[in-house]
N, CA, C and O of each residue as an XYZ file, in Angstrom:
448
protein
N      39.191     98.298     60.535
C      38.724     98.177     61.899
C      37.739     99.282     62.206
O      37.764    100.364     61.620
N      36.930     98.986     63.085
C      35.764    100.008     63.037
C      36.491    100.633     64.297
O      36.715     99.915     65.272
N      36.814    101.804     64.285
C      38.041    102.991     65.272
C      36.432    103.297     66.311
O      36.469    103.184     67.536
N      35.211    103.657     65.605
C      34.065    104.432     66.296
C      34.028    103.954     67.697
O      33.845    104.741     68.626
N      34.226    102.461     67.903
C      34.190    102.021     69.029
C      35.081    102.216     69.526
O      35.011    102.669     70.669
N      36.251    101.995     68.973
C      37.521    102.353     70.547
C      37.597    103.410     70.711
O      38.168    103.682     71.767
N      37.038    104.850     69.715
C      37.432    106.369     70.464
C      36.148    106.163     71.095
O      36.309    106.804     72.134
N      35.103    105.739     71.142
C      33.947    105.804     72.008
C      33.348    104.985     72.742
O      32.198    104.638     72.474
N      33.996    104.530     73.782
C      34.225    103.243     74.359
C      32.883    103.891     75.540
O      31.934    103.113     75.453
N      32.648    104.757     76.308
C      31.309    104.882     77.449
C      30.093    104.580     76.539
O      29.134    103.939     76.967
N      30.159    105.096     75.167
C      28.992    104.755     74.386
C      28.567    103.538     73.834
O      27.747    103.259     72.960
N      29.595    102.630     74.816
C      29.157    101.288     73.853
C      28.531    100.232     75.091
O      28.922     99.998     76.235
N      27.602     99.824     74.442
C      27.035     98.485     75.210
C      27.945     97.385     75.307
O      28.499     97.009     74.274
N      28.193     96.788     76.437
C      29.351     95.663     76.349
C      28.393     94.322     75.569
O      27.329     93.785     75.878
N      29.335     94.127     74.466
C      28.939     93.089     73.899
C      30.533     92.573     73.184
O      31.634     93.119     73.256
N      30.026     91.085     72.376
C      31.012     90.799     72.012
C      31.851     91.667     70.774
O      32.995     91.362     70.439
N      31.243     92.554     70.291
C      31.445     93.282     69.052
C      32.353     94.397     69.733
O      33.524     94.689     69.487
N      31.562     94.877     70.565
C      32.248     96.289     71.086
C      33.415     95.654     71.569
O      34.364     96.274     71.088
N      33.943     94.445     72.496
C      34.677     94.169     73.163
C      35.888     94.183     72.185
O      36.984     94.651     72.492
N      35.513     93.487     70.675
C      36.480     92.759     70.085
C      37.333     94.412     69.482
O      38.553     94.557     69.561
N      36.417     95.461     68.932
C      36.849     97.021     68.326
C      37.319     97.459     69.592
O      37.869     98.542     69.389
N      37.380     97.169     70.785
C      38.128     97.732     71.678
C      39.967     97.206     71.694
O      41.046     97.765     71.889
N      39.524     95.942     71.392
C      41.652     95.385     71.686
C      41.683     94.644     70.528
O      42.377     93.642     70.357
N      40.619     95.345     69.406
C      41.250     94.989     67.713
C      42.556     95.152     67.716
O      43.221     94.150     67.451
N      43.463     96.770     68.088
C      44.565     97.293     67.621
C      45.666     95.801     68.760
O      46.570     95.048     68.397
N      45.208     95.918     69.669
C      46.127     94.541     70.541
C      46.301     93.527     69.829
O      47.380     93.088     69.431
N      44.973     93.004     69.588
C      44.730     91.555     69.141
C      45.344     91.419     67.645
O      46.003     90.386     67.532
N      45.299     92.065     66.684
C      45.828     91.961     65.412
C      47.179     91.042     65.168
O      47.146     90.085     64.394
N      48.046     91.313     65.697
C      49.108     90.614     65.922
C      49.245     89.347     66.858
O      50.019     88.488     66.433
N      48.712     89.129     67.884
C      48.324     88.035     68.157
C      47.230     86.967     67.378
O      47.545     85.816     67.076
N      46.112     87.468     67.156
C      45.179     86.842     65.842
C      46.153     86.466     64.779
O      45.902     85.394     64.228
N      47.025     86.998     64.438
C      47.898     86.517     63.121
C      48.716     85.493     63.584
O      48.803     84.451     62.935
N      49.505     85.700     64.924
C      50.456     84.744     65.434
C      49.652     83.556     65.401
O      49.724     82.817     64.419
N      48.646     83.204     66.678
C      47.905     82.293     66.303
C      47.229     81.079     64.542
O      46.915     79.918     64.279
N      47.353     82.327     63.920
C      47.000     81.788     62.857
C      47.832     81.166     62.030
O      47.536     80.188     61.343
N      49.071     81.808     62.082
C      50.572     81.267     61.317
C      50.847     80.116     62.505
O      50.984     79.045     61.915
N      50.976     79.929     63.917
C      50.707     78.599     64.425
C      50.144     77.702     63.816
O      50.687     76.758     63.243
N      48.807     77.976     63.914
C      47.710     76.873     63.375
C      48.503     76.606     61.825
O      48.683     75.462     61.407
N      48.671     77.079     61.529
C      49.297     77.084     59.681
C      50.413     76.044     59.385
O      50.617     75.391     58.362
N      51.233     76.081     60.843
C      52.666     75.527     60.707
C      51.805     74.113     60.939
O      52.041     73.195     60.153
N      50.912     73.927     61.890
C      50.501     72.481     62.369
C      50.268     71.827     61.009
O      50.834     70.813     60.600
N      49.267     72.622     60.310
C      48.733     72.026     59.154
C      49.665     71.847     58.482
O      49.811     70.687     58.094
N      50.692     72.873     58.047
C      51.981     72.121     57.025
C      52.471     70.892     57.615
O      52.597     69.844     56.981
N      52.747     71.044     58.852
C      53.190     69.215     59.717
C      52.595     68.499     58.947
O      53.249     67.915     58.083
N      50.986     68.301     59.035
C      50.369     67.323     58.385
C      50.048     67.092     56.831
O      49.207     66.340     56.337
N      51.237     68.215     56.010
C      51.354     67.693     54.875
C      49.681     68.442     54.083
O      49.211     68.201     52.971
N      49.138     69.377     55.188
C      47.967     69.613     54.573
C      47.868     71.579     54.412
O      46.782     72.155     54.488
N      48.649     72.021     54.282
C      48.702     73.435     54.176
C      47.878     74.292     53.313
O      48.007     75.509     53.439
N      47.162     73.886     52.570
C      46.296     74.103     51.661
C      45.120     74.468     52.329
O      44.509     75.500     52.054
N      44.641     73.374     53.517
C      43.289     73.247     53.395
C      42.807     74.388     54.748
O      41.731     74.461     55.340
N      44.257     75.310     54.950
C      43.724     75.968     56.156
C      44.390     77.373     55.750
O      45.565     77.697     55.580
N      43.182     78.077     55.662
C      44.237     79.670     54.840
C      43.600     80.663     55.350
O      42.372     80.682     55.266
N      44.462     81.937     56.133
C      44.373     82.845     56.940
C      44.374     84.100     56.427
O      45.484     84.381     55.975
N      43.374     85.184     56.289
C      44.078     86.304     55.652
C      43.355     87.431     56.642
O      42.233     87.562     56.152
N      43.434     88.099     57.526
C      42.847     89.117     57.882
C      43.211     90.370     56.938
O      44.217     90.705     56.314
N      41.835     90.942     57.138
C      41.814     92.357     56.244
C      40.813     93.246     56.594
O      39.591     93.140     56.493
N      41.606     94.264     57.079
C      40.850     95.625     57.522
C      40.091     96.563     56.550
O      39.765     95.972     55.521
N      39.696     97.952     56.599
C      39.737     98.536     55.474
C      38.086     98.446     55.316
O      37.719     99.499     54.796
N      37.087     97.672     55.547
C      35.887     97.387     55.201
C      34.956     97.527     56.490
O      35.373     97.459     57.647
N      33.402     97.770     56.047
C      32.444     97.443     57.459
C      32.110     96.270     57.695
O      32.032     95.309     56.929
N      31.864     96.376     59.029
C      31.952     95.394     59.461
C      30.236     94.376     59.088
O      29.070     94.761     58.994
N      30.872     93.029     58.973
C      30.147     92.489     58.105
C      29.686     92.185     56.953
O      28.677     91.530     56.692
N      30.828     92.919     55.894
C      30.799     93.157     54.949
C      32.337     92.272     54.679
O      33.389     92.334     55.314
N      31.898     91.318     53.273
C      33.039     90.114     52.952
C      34.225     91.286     51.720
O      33.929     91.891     50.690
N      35.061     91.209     52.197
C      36.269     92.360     51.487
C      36.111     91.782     49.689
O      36.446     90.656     49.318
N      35.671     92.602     49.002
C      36.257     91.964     47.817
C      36.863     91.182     47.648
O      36.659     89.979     47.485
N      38.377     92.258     47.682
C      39.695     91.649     47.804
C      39.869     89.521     48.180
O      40.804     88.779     47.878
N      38.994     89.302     48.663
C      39.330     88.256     49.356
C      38.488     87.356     48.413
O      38.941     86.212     48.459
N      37.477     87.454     47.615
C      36.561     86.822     47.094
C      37.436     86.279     46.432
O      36.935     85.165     46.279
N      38.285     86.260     45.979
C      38.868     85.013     44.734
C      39.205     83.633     45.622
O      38.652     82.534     45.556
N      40.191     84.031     46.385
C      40.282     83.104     46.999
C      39.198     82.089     48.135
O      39.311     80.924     48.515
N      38.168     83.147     48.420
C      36.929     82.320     48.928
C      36.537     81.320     47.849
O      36.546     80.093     47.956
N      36.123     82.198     46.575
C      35.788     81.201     45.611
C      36.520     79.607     45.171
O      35.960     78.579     44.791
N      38.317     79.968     45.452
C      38.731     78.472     45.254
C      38.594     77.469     45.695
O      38.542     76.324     45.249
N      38.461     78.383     47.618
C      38.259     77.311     48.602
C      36.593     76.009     48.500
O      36.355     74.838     48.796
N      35.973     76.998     47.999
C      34.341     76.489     47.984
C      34.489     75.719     46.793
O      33.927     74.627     46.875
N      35.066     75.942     45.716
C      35.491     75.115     44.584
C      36.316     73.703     44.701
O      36.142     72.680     44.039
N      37.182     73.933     45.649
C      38.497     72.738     45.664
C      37.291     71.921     46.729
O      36.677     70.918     46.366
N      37.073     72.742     48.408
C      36.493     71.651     48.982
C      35.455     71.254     49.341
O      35.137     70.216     49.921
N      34.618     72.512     48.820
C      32.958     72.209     49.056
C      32.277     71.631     47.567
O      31.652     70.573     47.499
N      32.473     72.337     46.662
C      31.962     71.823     45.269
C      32.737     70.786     44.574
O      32.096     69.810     44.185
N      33.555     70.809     44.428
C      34.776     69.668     43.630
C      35.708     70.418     42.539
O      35.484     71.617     42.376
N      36.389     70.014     42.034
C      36.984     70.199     40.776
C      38.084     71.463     40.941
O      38.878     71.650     40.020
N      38.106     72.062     41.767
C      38.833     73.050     41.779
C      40.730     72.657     42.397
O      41.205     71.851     43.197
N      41.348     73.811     41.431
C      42.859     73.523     41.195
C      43.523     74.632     42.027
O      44.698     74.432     42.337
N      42.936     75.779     42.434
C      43.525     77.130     42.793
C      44.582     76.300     43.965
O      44.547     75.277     44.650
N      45.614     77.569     43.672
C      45.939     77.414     45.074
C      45.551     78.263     46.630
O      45.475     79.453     46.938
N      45.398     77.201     47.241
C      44.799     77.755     48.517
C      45.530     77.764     49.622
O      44.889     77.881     50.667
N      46.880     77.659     49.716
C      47.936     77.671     50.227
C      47.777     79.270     50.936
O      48.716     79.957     50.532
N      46.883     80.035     51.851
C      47.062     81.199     51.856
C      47.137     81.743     53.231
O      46.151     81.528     53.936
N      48.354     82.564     53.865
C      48.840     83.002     54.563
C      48.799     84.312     54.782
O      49.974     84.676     54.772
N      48.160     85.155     54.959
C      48.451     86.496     54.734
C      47.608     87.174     55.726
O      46.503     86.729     56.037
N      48.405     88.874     56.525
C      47.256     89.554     56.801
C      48.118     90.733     56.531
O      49.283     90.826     56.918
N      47.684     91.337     56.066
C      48.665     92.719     55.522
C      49.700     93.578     56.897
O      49.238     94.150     57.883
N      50.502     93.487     56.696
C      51.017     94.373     57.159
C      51.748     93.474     58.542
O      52.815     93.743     59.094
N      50.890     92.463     58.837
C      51.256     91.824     60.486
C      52.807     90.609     60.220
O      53.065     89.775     59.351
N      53.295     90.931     61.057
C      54.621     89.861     61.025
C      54.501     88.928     62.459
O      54.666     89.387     63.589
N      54.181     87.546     62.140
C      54.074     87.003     63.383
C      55.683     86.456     64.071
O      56.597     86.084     63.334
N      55.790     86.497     65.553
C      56.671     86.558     65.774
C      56.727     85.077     66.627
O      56.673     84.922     67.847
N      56.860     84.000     65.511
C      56.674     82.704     65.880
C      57.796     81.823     66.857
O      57.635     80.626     67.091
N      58.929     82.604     67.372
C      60.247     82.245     67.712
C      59.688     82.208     69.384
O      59.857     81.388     70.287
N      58.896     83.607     69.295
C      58.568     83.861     70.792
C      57.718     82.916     71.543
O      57.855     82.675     72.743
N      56.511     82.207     70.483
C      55.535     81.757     71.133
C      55.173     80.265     70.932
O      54.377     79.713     71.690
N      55.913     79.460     69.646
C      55.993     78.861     69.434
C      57.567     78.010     69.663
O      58.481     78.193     68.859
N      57.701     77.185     70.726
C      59.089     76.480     71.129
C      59.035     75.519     70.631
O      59.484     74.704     71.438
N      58.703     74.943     69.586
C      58.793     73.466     68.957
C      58.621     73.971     67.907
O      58.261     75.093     67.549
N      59.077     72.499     67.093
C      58.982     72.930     65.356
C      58.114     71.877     64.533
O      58.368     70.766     64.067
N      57.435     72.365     64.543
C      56.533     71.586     62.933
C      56.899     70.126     62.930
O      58.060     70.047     62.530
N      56.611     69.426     63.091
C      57.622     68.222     62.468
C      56.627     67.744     61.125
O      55.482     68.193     61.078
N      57.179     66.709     59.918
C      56.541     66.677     59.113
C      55.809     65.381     59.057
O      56.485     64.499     58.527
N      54.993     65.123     59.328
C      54.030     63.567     59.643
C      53.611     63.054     58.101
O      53.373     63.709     57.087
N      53.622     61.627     58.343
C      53.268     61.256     57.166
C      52.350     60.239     57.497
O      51.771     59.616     56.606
């Protein structure tokens, strides 16, 4: 997360960038909740694969994390190019535990 902006919040022009490094540290855990939502829908539909979440800090901004390139690569392989086997089943943001009991009152059901 880029910190420069939230310890220096008079120095920043309101934009959507500054806004988002201001309630990054808020939003993290909600951004994940949301995303493990969206995740459960897609397992409903038997399609969990084709929707994969990983936030990852640690890098500048605008800059694609290493770390993450493998799995970019499967996705562009399995559904943009063809032929690809990876699994793309991917859930993850380090460290965040979504707390799906709270915000989510229904359950998945499994559609066919």
């Amino acid at each position: 997360m880029r910190t420069e902006a939230a310890n220096n919040r008079d120095r920043c022009a309101f934009d959507w960038e500054c806004s988002r490094d201001r309630a990054a540290v808020q939003c993290l855990h909600s951004t994940f909740t949301a995303g493990s939502i969206a995740h459960e829908i897609w397992k409903g539909l038997g399609l969990p694969d084709k929707m994969g979440y990983w936030q990852l800090g640690g890098h500048n901004h605008c800059q694609f994390p290493s770390a993450q390139r493998a799995i970019l690569e499967a996705y562009v392989k399995k559904f943009l190019v063809g032929g690809g086997i990876a699994d793309t089943n991917v859930l993850r943001s380090d460290g965040a535990k979504a707390d799906l009991a709270r915000w989510m009152k229904w359950t998945a059901p499994a559609l066919e």
